[in-house]
N, C-alpha and C positions, 0 to 999 in steps of 0.2 A: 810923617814917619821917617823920612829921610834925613831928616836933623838930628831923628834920637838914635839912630843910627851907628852914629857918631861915639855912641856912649858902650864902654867895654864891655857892660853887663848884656848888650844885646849883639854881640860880637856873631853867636851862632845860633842864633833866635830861628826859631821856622816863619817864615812869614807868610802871608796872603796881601796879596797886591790888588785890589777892586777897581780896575779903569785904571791904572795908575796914568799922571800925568808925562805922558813920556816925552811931551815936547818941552819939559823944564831939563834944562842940562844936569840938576842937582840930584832929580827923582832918577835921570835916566842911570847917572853914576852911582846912584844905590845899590840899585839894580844890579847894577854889573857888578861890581864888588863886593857882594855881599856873600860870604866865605858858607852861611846855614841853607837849609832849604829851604825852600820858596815857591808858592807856585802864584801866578800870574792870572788872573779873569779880564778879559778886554775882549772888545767887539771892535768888528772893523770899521763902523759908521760912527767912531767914536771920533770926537773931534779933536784927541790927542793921538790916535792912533799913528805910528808911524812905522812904516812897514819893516825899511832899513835898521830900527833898532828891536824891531821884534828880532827880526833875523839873528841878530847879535845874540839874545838872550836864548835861542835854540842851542847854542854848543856850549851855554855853561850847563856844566855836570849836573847841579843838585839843585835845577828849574826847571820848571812844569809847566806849560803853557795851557790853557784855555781861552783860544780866539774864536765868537762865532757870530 
């Protein structure tokens, strides 16, 4: 999802993140870039989980988190 991303027609797309891979530098830069809303599903036993860029994704505006 972080590839098509890239493509204008999904510029302000709502998205749903399931586990995303956050230890890929590419998924993590989606992530944060990504100008529509979004919310986020990830658990903390996930073996991508990475705390430091949750954090990060708490103070963009128009993202939602669910970590349990």
């Amino acid at each position: 999802m972080a590839s098509e991303l890239t493509r204008n027609v999904f510029h302000d797309a709502k998205l749903v993140w399931l586990t995303p891979l956050l230890k890929r530098d590419d998924m993590y830069e989606a992530i944060q870039s990504h100008k529509g809303k979004q919310l986020i599903l990830m658990g903390t036993a996930d073996q991508h989980y990475v705390l430091e860029r949750i954090q990060h994704f708490e103070q963009l505006a128009l993202t939602e988190l669910e970590i349990v």
